[in-house]
KOLMARDO-841484 format. One line per 10 residues: for each residue x, y, z of N, C-alpha, C. Coordinates in pm, whole numbers, plus 50000, padded with zeros to 5 digits. Each point is the difference from the previous one (the first is absolute). Last residue first. Example, Ala and Ser with C-alpha at 12.3 -4.5 7.8 and 13.67 -1.06 7.14 Angstrom:
BEGIN
51285 49775 50708 50082 50119 50006 49923 50109 50073; 50029 49428 49993 49911 50119 50000 50090 50120 50000
END
This chain:
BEGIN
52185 50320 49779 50018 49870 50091 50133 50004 50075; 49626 50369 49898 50131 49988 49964 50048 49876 50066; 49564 50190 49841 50082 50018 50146 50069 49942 49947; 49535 50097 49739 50161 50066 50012 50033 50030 50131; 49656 49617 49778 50042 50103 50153 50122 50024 49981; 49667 49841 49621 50154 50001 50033 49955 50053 50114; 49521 49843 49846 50123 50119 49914 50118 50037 50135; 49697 49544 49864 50009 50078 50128 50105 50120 49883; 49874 49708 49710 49920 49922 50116 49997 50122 50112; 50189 50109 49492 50013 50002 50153 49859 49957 50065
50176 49843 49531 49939 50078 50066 49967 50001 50110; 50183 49715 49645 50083 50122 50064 49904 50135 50032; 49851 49578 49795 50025 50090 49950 50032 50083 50033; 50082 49592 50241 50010 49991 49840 49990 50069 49908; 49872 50048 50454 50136 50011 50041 50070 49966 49793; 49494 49995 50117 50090 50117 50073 50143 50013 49967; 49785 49614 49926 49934 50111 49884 50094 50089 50054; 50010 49716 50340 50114 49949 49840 49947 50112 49948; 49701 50054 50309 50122 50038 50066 50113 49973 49881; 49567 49822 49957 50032 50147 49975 50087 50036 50024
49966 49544 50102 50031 50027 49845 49984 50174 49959; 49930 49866 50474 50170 49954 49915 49958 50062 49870; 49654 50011 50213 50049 50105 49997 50104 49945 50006; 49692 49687 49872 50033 50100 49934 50055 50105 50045; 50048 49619 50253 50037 49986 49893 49980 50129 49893; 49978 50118 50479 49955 49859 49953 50109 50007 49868; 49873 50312 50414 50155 49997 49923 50008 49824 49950; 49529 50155 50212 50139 50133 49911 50069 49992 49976; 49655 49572 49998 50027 50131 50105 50117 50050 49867; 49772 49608 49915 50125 49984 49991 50022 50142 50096
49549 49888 49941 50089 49914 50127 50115 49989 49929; 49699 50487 49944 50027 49851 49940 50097 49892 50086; 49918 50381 50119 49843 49998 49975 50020 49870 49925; 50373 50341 50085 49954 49933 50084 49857 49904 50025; 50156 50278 49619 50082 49828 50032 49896 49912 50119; 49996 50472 49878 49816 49918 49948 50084 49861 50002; 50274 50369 50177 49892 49943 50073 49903 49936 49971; 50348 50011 49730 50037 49997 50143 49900 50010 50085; 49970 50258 49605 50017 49835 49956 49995 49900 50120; 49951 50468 50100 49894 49943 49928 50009 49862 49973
50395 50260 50113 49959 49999 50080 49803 49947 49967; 50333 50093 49672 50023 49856 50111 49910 49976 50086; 49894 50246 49498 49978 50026 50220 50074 49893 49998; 49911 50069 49512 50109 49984 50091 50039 49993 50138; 49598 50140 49714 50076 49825 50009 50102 49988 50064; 49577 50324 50014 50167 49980 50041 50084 49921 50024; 49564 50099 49845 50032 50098 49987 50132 50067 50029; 49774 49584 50012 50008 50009 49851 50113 50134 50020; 49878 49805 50394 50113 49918 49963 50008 50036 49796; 49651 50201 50272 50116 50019 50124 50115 49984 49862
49602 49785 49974 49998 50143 49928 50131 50086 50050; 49920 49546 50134 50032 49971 49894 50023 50153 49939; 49762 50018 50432 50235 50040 49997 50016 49878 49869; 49535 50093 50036 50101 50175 50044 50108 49936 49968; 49708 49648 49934 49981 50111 49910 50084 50143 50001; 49997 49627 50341 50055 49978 49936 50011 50084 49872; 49683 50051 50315 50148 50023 50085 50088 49963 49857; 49581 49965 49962 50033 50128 50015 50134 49997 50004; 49851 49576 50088 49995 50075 49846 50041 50128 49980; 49956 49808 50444 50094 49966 49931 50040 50057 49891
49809 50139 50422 49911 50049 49856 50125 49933 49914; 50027 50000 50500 49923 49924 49966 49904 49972 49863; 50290 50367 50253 49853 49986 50026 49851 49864 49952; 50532 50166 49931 49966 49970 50185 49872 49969 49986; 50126 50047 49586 50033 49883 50031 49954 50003 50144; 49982 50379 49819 49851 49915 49945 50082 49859 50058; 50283 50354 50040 49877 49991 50085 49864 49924 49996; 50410 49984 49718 50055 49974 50153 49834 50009 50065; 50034 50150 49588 49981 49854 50002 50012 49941 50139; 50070 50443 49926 49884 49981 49979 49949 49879 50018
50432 50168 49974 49915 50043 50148 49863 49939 49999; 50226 49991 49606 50086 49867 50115 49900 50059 50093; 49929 50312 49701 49927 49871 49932 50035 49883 50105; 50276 50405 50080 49823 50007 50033 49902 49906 49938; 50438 50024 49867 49993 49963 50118 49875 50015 50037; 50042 50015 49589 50066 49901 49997 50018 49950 50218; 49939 50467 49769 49875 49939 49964 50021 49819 50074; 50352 50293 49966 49968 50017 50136 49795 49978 49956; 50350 49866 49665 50023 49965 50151 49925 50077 50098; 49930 50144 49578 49936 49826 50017 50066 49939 50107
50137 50450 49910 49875 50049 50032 49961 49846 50005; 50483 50046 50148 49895 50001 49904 49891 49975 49959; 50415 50086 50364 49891 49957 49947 49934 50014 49899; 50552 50000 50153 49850 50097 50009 49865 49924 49999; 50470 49877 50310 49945 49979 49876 49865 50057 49939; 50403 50111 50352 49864 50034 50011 49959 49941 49887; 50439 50148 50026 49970 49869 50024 49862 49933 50028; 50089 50498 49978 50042 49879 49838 49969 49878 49987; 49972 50330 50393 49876 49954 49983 50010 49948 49819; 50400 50043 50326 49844 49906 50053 49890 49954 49857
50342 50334 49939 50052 49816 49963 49883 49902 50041; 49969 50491 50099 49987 50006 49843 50049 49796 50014; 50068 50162 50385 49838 49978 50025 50040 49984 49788; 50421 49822 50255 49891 50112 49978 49883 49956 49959; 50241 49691 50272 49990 49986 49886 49914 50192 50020; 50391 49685 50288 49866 50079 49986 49954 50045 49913; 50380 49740 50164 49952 49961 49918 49812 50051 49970; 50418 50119 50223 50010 50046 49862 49889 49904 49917; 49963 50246 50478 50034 49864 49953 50012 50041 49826; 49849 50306 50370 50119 50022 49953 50050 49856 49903
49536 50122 50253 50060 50054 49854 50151 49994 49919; 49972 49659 50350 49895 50048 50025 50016 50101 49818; 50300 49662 50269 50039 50131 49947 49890 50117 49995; 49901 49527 50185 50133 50021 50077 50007 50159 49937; 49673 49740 49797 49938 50005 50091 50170 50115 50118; 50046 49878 49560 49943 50106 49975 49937 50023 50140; 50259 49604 49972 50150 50195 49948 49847 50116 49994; 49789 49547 50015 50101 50011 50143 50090 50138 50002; 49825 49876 49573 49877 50005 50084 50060 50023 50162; 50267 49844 49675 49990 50077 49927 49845 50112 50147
50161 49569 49962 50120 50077 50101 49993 50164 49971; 49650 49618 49809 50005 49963 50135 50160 50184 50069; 49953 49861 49540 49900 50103 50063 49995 50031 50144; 50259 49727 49697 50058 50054 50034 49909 50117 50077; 50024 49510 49857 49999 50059 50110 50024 50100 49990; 49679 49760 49673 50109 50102 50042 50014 49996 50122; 49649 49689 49688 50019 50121 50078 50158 50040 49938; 49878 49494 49892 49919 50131 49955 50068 50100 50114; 50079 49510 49738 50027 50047 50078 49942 50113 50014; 49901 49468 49823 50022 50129 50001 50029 50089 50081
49975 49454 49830 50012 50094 50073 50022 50166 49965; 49934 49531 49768 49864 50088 50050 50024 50089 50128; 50322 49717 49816 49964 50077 49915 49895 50074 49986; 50242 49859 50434 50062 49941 49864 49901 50062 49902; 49746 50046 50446 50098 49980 49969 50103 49950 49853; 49653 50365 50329 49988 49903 49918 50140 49928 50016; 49957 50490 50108 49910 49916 50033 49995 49910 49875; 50223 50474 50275 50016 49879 49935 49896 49922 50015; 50147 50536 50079 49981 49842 50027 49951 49921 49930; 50245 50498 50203 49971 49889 49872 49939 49895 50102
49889 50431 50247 50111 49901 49957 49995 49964 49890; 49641 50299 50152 50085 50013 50077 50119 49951 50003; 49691 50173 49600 50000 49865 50108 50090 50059 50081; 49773 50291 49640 50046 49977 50117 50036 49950 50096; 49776 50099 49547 50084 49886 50028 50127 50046 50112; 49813 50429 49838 49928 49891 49950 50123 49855 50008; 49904 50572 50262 50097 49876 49902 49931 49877 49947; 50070 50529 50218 49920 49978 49958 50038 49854 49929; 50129 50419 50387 50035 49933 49865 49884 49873 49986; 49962 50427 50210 50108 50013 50015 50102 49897 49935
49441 50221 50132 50082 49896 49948 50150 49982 49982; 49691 50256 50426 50049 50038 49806 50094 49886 49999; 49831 50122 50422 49889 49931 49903 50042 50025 49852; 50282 50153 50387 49899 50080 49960 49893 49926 49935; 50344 49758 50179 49914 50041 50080 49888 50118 49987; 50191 49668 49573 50076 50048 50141 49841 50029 50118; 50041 49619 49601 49891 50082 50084 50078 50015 50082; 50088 49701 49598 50048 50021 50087 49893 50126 50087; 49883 49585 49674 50010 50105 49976 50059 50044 50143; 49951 49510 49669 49961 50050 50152 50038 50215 49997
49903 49407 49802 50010 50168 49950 50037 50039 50133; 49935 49480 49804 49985 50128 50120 50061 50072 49944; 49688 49839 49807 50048 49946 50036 50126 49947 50028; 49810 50365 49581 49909 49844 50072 50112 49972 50157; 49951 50385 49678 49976 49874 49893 49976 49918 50057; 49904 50484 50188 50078 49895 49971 49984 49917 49943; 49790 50429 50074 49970 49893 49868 50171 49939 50010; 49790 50282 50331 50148 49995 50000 50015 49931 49835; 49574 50005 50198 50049 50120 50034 50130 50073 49941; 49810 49533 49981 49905 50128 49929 50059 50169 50013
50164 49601 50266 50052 49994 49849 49946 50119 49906; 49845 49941 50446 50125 50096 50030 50023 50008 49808; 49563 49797 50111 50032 50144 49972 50132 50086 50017; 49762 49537 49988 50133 49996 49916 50054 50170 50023; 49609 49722 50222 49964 50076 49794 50142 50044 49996; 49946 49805 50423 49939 49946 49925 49995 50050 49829; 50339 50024 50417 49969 50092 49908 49905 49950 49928; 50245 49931 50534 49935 49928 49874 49922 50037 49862; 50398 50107 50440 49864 50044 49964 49983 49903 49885; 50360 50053 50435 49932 49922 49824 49926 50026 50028
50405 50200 50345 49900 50017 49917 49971 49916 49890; 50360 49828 50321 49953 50123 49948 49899 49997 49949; 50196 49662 50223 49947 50084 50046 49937 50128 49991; 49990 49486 49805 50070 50049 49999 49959 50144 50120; 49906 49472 49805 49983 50062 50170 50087 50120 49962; 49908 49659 49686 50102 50062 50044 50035 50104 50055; 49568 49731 49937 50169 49898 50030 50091 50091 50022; 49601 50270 49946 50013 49938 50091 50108 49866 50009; 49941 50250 49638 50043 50050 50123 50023 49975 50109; 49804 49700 49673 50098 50053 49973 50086 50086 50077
49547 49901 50003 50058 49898 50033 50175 50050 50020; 49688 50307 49825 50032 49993 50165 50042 49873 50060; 49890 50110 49513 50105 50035 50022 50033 49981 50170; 49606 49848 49755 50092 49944 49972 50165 50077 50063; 49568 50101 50183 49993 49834 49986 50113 49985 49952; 49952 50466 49996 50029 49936 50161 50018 49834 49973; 49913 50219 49517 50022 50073 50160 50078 49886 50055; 49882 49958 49503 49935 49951 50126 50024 50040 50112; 50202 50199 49664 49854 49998 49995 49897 49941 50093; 50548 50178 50001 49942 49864 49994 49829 50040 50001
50510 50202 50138 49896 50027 49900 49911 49858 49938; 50285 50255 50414 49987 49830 49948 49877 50064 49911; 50358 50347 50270 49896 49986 49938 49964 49848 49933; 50306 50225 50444 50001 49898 49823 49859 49966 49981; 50390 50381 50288 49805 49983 50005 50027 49913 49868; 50342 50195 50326 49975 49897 49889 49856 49987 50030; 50352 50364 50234 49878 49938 49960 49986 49922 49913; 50313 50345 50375 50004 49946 49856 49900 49880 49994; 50122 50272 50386 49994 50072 49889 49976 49910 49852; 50150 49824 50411 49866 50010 50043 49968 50116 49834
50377 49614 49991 50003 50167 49978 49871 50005 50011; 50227 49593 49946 49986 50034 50125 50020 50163 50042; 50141 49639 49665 49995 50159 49953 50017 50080 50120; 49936 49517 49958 50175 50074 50000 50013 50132 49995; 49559 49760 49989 50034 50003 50115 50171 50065 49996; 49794 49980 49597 49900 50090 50091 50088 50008 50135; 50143 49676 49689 50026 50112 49986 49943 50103 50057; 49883 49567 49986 50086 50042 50104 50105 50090 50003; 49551 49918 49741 50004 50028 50199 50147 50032 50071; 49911 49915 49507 50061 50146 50082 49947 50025 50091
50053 49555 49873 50177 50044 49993 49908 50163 50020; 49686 49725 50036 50023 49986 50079 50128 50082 50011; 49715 49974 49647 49963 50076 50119 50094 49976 50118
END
C-alpha cells in the first residue's frame, strides 16, 4: 500500500482514482488495522464476501481492472503488484510481482484511450475468467458461510464454505481466507506448498500481464 500511495501522489491527477478493495471476511476488525498503518489517501473499501473476485472470478490477490471515464473496462489483470519484491533470505527467499505495471498505468493515466496499453473490450472480456455453473454455486455457498459466521452460527458457517471449498477446490481466494482462521494465517506454510504445486505443475498462479518488459 504504501509504493501505490506513492504512486497516487506522482500521478497527482484530480481525474484519476484508486479505490482498494481488502477482501477479508472479517471486515473493518481485520482489514482497518491495516489501512489505517498505511494511512493512505485514496479510496478503501472492505469486501466482506469477496464480491469484486466474484465478479471478475479473479484467482486471488491483487488484481486490478482499469475504469475509463465512461465506466467501461479498458483492461483487465491478475497479479498486479506495483514492484518486485522480495522476501526472506538465502534459500527461503523468494521473489514475486513486476515492475513493469507500475509505468504501464502512468502511459494510460497521461495517454488516456490513446495508450497502447488499452486493452479492447473483446480482450477485456477473454481475460475475464468464465464461471462455472459449481463456481458460481461455490460463491453463494462462501456468502453463505460468511453470514452465518457474522452471526455467531459456527457450524453453519463452516458447512457453507467446506461446501464452498468442494465446489471449488481450487479458489485461492477461499483457501486464503479459510487460512486466515488458522494461527499459521495466509501466506503460512500451506500456501507455500500450494504455491510449489502451482509452479511444479506449470500452472499459472496469476495469468501473464502482456506488457512488455
Amino acid at each position: 500500500m504504501p509504493v501505490w500511495q506513492r504512486i497516487y501522489e506522482e500521478i497527482n491527477d484530480p481525474d484519476f482514482v484508486i479505490i482498494c478493495a481488502a477482501q477479508d471476511t472479517g471486515g473493518e476488525a481485520a482489514a482497518g488495522p491495516i489501512f489505517d498503518a498505511a494511512n493512505p489517501t485514496y479510496i478503501q473499501v472492505v469486501d466482506e464476501d469477496h464480491l469484486v473476485s466474484s465478479a471478475f472470478n479473479f484467482v486471488n490477490v491483487p488484481s486490478a481492472a482499469w475504469i475509463d471515464e465512461e465506466g467501461r473496462i479498458v483492461r483487465i489483470d491478475e497479479g498486479t503488484y506495483s514492484k518486485v519484491h522480495e522476501l526472506g533470505v538465502g534459500d527461503q527467499s523468494i521473489s514475486f510481482g513486476t515492475n513493469v505495471y507500475e509505468p504501464a498505468l502512468k502511459d494510460w493515466v497521461a495517454n488516456g484511450a490513446q495508450s497502447k496499453h488499452v486493452q479492447s473490450a473483446a480482450t477485456v472480456a477473454g481475460n475475464i475468467r468464465q464461471h462455472t455453473a459449481d463456481q458460481q454455486k461455490a460463491d453463494a455457498a462462501f456468502c453463505l458461510g460468511n453470514l452465518f459466521r457474522k452471526h455467531g452460527q459456527d457450524n453453519k458457517a463452516d458447512e457453507y464454505w467446506n461446501m464452498a471449498s468442494a465446489l471449488n477446490p481450487d479458489s485461492v481466494n477461499f483457501i486464503r481466507q479459510n487460512l486466515t482462521l488458522s494461527e499459521e494465517g495466509s501466506a503460512g506454510e500451506r500456501f507455500r506448498a500450494m504455491r510449489d504445486n502451482f509452479e511444479a505443475t506449470g500452472t499459472d498462479y496469476y495469468r501473464p500481464i502482456d506488457i512488455e518488459h
